[in-house]
N, C-alpha and C positions, 0 to 999 in steps of 0.2 A: 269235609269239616277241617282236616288238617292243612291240605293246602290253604284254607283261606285262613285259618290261624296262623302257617307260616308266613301270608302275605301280610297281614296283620302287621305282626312282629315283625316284619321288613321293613313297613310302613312308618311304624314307630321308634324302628332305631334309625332308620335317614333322618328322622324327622327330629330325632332327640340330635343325632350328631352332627347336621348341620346347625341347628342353633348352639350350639356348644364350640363350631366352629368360627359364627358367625360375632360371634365374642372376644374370639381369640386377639390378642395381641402382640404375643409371643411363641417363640417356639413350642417351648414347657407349655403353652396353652391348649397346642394342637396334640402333643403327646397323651396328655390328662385328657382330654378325648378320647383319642383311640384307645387307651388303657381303659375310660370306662366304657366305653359301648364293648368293646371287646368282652369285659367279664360279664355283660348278658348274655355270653354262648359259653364259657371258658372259667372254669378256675384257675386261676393265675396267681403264682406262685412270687414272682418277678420278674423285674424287664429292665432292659436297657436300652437306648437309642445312640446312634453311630451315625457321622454327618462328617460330609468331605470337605476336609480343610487342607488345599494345597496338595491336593493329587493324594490324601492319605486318608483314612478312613479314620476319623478318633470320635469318643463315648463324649457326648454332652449329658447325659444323665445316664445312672443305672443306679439300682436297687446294692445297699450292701454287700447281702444273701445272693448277689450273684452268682450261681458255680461256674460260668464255664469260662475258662482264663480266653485271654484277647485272642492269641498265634489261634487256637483251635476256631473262634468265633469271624476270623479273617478269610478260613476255607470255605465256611458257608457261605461269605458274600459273594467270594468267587463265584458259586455255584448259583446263587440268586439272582445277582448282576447279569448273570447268560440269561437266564429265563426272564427276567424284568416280570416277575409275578410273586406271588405269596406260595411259602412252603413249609411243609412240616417235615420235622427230621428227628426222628429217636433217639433219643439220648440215655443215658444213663438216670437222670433223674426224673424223664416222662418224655413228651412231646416239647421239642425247640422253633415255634412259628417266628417264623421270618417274613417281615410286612416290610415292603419297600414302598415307598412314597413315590408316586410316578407322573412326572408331567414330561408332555412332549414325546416320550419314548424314553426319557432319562429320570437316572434314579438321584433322589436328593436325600434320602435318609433312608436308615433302616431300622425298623422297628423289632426287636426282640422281645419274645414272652416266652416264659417257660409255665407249660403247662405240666401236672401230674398227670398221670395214669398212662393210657396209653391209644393206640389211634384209634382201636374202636371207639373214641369219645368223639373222633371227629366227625360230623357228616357232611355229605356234598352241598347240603341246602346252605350253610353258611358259607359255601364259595360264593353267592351272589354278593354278602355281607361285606364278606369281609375285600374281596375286587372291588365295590364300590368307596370304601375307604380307605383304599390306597389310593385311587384314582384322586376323590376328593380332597386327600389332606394335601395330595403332594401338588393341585392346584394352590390352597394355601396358602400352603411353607413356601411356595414359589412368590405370592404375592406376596407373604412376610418377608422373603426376603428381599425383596424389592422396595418393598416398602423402607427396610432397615437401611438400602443403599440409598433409596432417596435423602432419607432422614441424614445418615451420613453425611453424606455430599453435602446436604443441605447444611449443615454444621458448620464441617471443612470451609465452604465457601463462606459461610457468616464469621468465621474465627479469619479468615485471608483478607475478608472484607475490613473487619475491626482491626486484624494487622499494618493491611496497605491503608487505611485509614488512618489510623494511630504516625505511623510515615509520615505521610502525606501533612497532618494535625504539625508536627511537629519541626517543618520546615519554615523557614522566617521567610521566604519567599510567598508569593500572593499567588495561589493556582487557581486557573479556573478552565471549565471545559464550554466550549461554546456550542450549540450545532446551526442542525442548516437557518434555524428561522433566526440567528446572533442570540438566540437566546439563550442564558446559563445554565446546563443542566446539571454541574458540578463545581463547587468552590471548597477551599480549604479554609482553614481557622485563621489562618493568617489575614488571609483576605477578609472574613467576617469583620476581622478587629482592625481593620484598615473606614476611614473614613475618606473614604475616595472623592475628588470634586467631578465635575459634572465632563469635565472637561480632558482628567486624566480616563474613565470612562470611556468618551467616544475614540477615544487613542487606542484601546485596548479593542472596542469594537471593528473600528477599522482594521487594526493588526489581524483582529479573528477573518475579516470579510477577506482581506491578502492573503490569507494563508489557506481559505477555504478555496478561492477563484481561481489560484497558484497550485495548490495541491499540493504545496511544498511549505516546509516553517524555515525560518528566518531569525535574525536576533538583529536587533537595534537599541539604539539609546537616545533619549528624548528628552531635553527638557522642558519641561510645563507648569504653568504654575508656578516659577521663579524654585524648582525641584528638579532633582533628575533620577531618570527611571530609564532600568535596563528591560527590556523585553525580551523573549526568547518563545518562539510559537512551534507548535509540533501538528504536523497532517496526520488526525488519527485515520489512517484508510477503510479499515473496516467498519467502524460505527460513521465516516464521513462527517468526524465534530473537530473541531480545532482547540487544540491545547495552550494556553497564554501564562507565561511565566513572567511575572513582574515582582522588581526589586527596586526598591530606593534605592537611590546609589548616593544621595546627597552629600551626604556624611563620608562618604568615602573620596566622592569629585572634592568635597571642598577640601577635603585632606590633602589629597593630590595637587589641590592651586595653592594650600598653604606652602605647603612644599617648596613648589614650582616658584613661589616670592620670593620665599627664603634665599633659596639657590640665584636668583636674579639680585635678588638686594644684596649676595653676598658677590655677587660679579659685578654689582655696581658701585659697591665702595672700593673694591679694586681697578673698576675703569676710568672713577672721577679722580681716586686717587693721582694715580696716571697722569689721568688729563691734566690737575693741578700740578700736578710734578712740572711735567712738558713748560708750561707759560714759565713758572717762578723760575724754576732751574735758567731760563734763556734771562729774565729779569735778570735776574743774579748776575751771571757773567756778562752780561753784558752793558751793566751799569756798575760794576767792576772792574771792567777794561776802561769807559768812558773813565772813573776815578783817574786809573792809573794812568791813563796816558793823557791826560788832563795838561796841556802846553806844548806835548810833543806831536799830537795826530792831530793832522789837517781838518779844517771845518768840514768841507763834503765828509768825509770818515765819521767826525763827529754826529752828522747830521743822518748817517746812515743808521749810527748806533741807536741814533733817539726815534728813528723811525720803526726798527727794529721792535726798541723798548716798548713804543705808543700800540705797533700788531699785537703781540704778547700781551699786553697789559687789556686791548679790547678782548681780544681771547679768554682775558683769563675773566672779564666781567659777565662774559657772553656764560660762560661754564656758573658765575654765581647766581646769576639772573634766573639761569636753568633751575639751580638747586634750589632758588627762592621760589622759583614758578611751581616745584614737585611738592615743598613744601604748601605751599596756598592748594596745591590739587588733593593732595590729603587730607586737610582737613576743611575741605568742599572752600574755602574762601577768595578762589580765584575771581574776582567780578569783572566785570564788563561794562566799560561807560561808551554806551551806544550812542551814537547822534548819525546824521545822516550826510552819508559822503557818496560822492561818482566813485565808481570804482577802477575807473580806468585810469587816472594820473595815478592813483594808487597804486595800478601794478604798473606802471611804467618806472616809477619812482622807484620802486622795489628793485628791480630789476637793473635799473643803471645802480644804485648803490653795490649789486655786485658784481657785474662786469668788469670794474676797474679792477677787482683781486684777481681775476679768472687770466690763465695763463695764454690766451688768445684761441684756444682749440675749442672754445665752447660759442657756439650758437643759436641767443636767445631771440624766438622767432614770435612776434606778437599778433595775435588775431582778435582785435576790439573793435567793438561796436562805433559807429560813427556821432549815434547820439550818447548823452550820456545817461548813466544807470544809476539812481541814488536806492543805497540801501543803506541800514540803520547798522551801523557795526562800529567796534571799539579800533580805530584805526591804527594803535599803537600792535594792537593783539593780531589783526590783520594781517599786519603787515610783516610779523611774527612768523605766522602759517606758512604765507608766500615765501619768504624767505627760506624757512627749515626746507621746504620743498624742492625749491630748485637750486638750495646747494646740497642737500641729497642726490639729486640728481647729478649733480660735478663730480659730489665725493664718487659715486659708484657709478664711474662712468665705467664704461667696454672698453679694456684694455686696446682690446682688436680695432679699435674704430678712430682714425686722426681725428673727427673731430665731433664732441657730445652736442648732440642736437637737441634745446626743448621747447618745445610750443606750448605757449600759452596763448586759451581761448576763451573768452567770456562770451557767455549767450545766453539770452533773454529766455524764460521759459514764462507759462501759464502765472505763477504763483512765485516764481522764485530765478535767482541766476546762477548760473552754471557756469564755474570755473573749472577751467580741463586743463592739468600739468602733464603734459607727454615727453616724455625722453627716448632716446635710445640704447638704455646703460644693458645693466648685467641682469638686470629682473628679479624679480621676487618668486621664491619656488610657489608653489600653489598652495601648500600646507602652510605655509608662514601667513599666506594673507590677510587671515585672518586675524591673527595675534599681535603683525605690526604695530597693530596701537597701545598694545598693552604695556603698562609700566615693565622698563626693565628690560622690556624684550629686545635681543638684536638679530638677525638673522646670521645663523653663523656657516659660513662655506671658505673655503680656500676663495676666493676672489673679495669678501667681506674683511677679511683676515685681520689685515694690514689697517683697515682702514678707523680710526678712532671714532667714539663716540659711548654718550651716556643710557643711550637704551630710554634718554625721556622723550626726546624732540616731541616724536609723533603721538604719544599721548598726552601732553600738553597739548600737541594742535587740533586732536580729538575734543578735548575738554571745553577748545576755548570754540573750535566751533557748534559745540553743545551748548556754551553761554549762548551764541548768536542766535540760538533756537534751527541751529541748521547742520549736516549732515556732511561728512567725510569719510570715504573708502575709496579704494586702489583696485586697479586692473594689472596684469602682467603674465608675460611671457618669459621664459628664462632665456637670456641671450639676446632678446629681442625686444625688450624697453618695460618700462611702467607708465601707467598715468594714475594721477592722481584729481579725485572729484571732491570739489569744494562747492555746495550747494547751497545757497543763504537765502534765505524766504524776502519779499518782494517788499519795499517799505510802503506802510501802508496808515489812512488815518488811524486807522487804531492804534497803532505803536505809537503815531507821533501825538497823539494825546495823550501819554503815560509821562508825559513830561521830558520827550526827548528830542532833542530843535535840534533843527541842522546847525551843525560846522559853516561857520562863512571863512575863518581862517585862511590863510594860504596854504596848499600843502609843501 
C-alpha cells in the first residue's frame, strides 16, 4: 500500500512539475517550480538561486530572511559542483539542500532551501524526486537559455540591420544589390526616389552582368540620356550578388564644363587680344613709315609697304570674320545657302589660293576623282573648312621634316563623299582628340607653343559641317601626322526639291 502511494505521489508531482515547467518563460518561472513541488516533501523556510555569470557564481533571486552570508554558501558549491548531485548539509538553522540544475554533466544553477529541523525529516524515497528535478529543470534553464541567446542575437541583428539600414537610407547615392538571375534583391532609398529611364537601367544591369562574369567590380562613367552617371560595382564573393553604385554626376560635369569655358573664354580674349594687337600694331608702323618717307622711298619700297599693309589688313579681316562666325555659332544663326557644286575645282581652287603664301617646303598632293561629284553645300563655308585645315596642317608642321606633306583625297562612298586631309605635322595627343572641336579649345604642348591662334577655327568648321547635315572628326599619331574626315551626304532629289538649284556660275 505504501509503495504504490509513494508511486502515486511520484506520479503526480512529475506530472504537476512538468506542466509547470512547460509554461515557463523565464528563469524565475523554472525556480517557482522547483520551490513549489519541493514544499510537497519539505517545509521550507527560504531559498535562494545562484547562476554563473563570467566564471563567478552570483544570487539571481533569494528570500530576504536569508541566513547564510555568500563566502560560507561559496564552500558548499564547491563541495556540490564535485558531486554534480543534490545534498543536504546541517546547519545551524536546520537542513541547507543544495539542488544543482544538471545538463550534459554541467551545472547551470544552484538551487538553495533552507529547511528546519533536522535530517531525520529527510527520507531516501525523495531522492528519486528530487534527481528527477534537477535533471529536468536544468534541461530547461538550458533551453531557456538558449532560447534568451536566440532572442538576443535575434534583436542585435534586427537593431544592426535598422542601423546599416538607416546608413545605407541615407546616402544620396542609388544602391542596389543584384544576384545571379540580374535580379534586384536589395535597393536603397535613394534609389526608390530615383525615377530611372529604361535605358539608364539596362546600364546598370549590364554593369551587374560585368561584374558578376568578371568576378571583379569596376567604376565607370557614362552618359545617357543627355545625363551623366558615375557607377562603381562591388563582387560580393560570398552570397555571389553584385553591388552597383550609381550617382548623377550631372550637376557636377556641367560645373566642371562651366568652368572649363570660362578658363577658355578667359584664354580667348587674351589670344584674340594678341592676334588683333599682331596685324594693327604692323598697320601702324607701317603706314607710318609709308607717311614719313612719302618722296624720299623708292616706289618698289613703297610698293613693299602696301603689300605688307594689304597681308595685315586681310589677317586682320580673317581674325573678324572668325569673331563674327563665333558670334552667329552662339547664338545658333550661322546658316548655310546650299546649292549644288562639283567639288573638285573647289578643292583645287582652295588650295592654289594657298600655296602662293606657303614658303615652298610644303607639298599639296591631290587625289580626285576623274568624274565629277555634285553635292549641295554653301561654297563660301566649304571653302572655309578646306581652308582652316590645310593651313593647320602648315601652321603645325614637324619641325624635323624639310618638307610638310598633305594629301587631299575625295571618294565617292554609298550615300555620301569622303574627304581625307592627311599631313605629316606634329599630331594630336589622343586625349585632345576629342575636344579639338570644342570652342576655345587649343592643344597646348611645347611644339603648339609658339604657334598663334583663336581656339575657334575647328569648331566653326564642326558647326558649319553640321549645317551641311555631314560629319567631321580627326585621326592622329603624335610625331607622325593627322588626318582629318569631311563627310557630306550625296545630293540627292530630295534636297533639290527644297528649293535648292545648282550653281551654274563660274567658280
Amino acid at each position: 500500500m505504501r509503495a504504490g502511494t509513494s508511486i502515486d505521489r511520484f506520479l503526480l508531482t512529475v506530472s504537476t512539475f512538468s506542466r509547470e515547467l512547460n509554461t515557463a518563460r523565464k528563469l524565475n518561472d523554472v525556480f517557482s517550480a522547483i520551490n513549489n513541488v519541493l514544499k510537497r516533501f519539505f517545509q521550507i523556510s527560504s531559498t535562494l538561486v545562484m547562476i554563473q555569470k563570467k566564471d563567478e557564481w552570483e544570487p539571481v533571486f533569494s528570500d530576504p530572511e536569508f541566513p547564510i552570508p555568500m563566502e560560507e554558501l561559496k564552500t558548499y558549491i564547491d563541495l556540490s559542483s564535485d558531486r554534480k548531485a543534490h545534498s543536504f548539509f546541517p546547519v545551524d538553522e536546520g537542513i541547507l539542500l543544495i539542488l544543482p540544475s544538471l545538463k550534459s554533466g554541467q551545472v547551470l544553477t544552484f538551487f538553495f532551501a533552507l529547511i528546519p529541523g533536522n535530517s531525520d525529516d529527510i527520507r531516501q524515497e525523495f531522492d528519486s524526486i528530487i534527481n528527477f528535478i534537477s535533471f529536468f529543470s536544468g534541461i530547461v534553464i538550458e533551453n531557456l537559455q538558449l532560447y534568451h541567446e536566440v532572442v538576443e542575437q535575434s534583436a542585435i541583428q534586427e537593431t544592426l540591420k535598422k542601423y546599416f539600414l538607416t546608413i545605407l537610407d541615407s546616402i544620396d547615392e542609388a544602391i542596389m544589390v543584384w544576384n545571379k538571375e540580374v535580379e534586384m534583391s536589395f535597393v536603397n532609398l535613394s534609389f526608390r526616389h530615383m525615377n530611372l529611364s529604361d535605358s539608364v537601367m539596362e546600364t546598370v544591369k549590364g554593369i551587374a552582368r560585368k561584374t558578376m562574369s568578371d568576378q571583379a567590380g569596376f567604376s565607370v562613367e557614362k552618359e545617357i540620356d543627355e545625363a551623366f552617371y558615375s557607377f562603381n560595382s562591388v563582387w560580393m564573393e560570398a552570397q555571389e550578388e553584385a553591388l552597383v553604385r550609381m550617382e548623377d554626376i550631372t550637376r557636377s560635369k556641367e560645373l566642371e564644363r562651366l568652368k572649363r569655358i570660362d578658363q577658355m573664354k578667359t584664354e580667348f580674349v587674351s589670344n584674340i587680344s594678341h592676334e588683333l594687337r599682331t596685324p594693327l600694331s604692323a598697320i601702324k608702323a607701317y603706314g607710318e613709315t609709308v607717311i614719313d618717307s612719302l618722296g624720299t622711298t623708292d616706289t618698289e619700297t613703297i610698293q613693299e609697304f602696301m603689300g605688307t599693309l594689304l597681308e595685315q589688313s586681310d589677317h586682320l579681316e580673317f581674325l573678324l570674320e572668325q569673331l563674327l562666325d563665333f558670334s552667329k555659332l552662339e547664338d545658333h544663326s550661322l546658316q548655310m545657302e546650299r546649292k549644288a557644286h562639283d567639288l573638285q575645282p573647289l578643292v583645287e581652287k582652295t588650295v592654289k589660293s594657298i600655296l602662293p603664301n606657303s614658303d615652298g617646303s610644303v607639298d599639296i598632293q591631290l587625289d580626285l576623282p576623274d568624274v565629277p561629284i555634285e553635292v549641295l553645300i554653301d561654297k563660301k563655308r566649304m571653302n572655309q573648312v578646306l581652308g582652316h585645315i590645310i593651313k593647320n596642317a602648315i601652321k603645325y608642321r614637324n619641325p624635323d621634316r624639310s618638307t610638310t606633306v598633305i594629301r587631299v583625297t575625295i571618294t565617292k562612298q554609298e550615300d555620301s563623299v569622303l574627304i581625307t586631309i592627311a599631313d605629316n605635322g606634329i599630331g594630336i595627343p589622343e586625349e585632345s582628340l576629342e575636344r579639338i572641336f570644342e570652342k576655345f579649345y587649343r592643344v597646348e604642348s611645347g611644339l603648339t607653343y609658339a604657334v598663334e591662334g583663336t581656339g575657334l577655327g575647328l569648331a566653326i568648321c564642326k558647326e558649319i559641317m553640321e549645317g551641311h547635315k555631314g560629319k567631321i572628326w580627326a585621326e592622329s599619331s603624335l610625331e607622325l601626322g593627322s588626318t582629318f574626315f569631311l563627310q557630306i551626304p550625296l545630293n540627292r532629289m530630295a534636297d533639290t526639291a527644297d528649293g535648292i538649284e545648282k550653281d551654274t556660275a563660274e567658280d
